[in-house]
N, C-alpha and C positions, 0 to 999 in steps of 0.2 A: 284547504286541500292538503297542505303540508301535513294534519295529524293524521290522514286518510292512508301515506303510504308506508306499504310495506315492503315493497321492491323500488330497488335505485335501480338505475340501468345508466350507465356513463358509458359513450364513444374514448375513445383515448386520442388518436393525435386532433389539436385543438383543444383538448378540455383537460388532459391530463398533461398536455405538452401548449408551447405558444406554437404549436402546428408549421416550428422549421425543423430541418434537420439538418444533421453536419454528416458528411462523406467525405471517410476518409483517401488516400489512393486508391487503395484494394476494395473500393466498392462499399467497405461496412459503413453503415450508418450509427449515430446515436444523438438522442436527442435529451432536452432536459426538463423534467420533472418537479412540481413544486412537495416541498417536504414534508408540510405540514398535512397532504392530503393524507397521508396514513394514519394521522389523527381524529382528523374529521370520518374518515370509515369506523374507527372503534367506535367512536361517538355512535354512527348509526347503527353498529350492532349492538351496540347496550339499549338499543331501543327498540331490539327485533324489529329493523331495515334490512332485509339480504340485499348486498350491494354486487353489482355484477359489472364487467367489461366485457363489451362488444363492438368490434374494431374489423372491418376491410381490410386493414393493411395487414399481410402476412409475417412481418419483422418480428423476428423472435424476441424483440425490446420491449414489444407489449407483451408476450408471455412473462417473460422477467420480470418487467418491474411490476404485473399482475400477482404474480409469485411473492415477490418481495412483501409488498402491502399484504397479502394471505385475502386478496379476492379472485375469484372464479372469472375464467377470462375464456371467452372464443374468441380467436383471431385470426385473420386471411375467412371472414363471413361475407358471402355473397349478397345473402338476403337477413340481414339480419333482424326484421321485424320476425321470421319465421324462429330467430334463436331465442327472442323475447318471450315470443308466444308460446312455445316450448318450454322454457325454463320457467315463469309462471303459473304454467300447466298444471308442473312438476312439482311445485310448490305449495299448489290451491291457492293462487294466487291470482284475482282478475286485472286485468291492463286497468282497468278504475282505480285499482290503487297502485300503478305500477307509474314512478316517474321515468322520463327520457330526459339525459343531459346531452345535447348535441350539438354540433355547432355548422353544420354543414348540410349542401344537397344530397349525401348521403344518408342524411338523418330523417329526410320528410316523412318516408313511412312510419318511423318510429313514432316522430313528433303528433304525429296525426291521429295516432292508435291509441294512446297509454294518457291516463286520466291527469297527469300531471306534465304536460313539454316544456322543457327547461333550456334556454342556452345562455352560454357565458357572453359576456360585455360586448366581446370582439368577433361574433356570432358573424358568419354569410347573409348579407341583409337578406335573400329570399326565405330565410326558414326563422329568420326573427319574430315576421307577423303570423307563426304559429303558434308562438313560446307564450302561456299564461304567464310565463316568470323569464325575465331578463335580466340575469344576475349584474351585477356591480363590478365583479373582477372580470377580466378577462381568462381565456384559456392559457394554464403553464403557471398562470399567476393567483393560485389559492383560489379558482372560482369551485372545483369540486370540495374545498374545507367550507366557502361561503354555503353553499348549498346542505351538505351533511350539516354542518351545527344548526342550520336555520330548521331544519328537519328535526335533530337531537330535542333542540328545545320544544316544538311544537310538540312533539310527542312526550314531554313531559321529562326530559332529560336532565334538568338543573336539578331535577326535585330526587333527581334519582341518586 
């Protein structure tokens, strides 16, 4: 299935973060990010993978650090299988080739939709038993690099 997809679709807290956050007095949050995932995204656009972030939570930390990484981000989405289906649309791109990396009861619709459901190690046991693929790493901790390289190479990325 891996050489199938051409869209990634990654939630952010839990798979881009280990799903804590720090508050400060004054209310700001921030949380912490693994590095090498900006890596693993080049990887999947040198293999024509559009990689996308779609995130519930409103925190302007997942615009940032979506911004930073140079992928396409909604964030504060209510219904985000409807930003999925839309941004594939958009693309010519059918949910059969479109992965979901999620890790939460926020994610079921997603997982349930898209030809590839993905979550990391440290996943919500209820949305586990949808995941074709249970990554190795956990969320925060390089499970979004496990996932991109495991994709790079199926699509022929070594040879590239």
């Amino acid at each position: 299935m891996l050489e199938t997809v051409r869209l990634a679709v990654f939630d952010f807290d839990g798979v881009f973060t280990d799903n804590r956050v720090w508050v400060s007095e004054t209310g700001e949050e921030a949380v912490a990010c693994w590095r090498g995932d900006g890596l693993g995204l080049r990887r999947l656009e040198s293999v024509d993978v559009e990689p996308l972030i779609v995130s519930t939570e409103p925190n302007p930390v997942v615009a940032a650090r979506a911004r930073k990484l140079r992928v396409e981000c909604a964030h504060g989405v209510e219904h985000k299988l409807d930003v999925v289906r839309a941004h594939a649309d958009r693309l010519g791109i059918g949910l059969e080739q479109t992965a979901y990396v999620g890790n939460d009861v926020n994610d079921v619709e997603c997982l349930r939709a898209v030809g590839l459901p993905v979550v990391p190690a440290d996943a919500w046991p209820e949305v586990v038993s949808l995941a074709a693929w249970v990554l190795e790493r956990p969320g925060g901790r390089g499970c979004v690099r496990e996932f991109c390289d495991a994709v790079w190479r199926a699509r022929g990325g070594e040879r590239a």
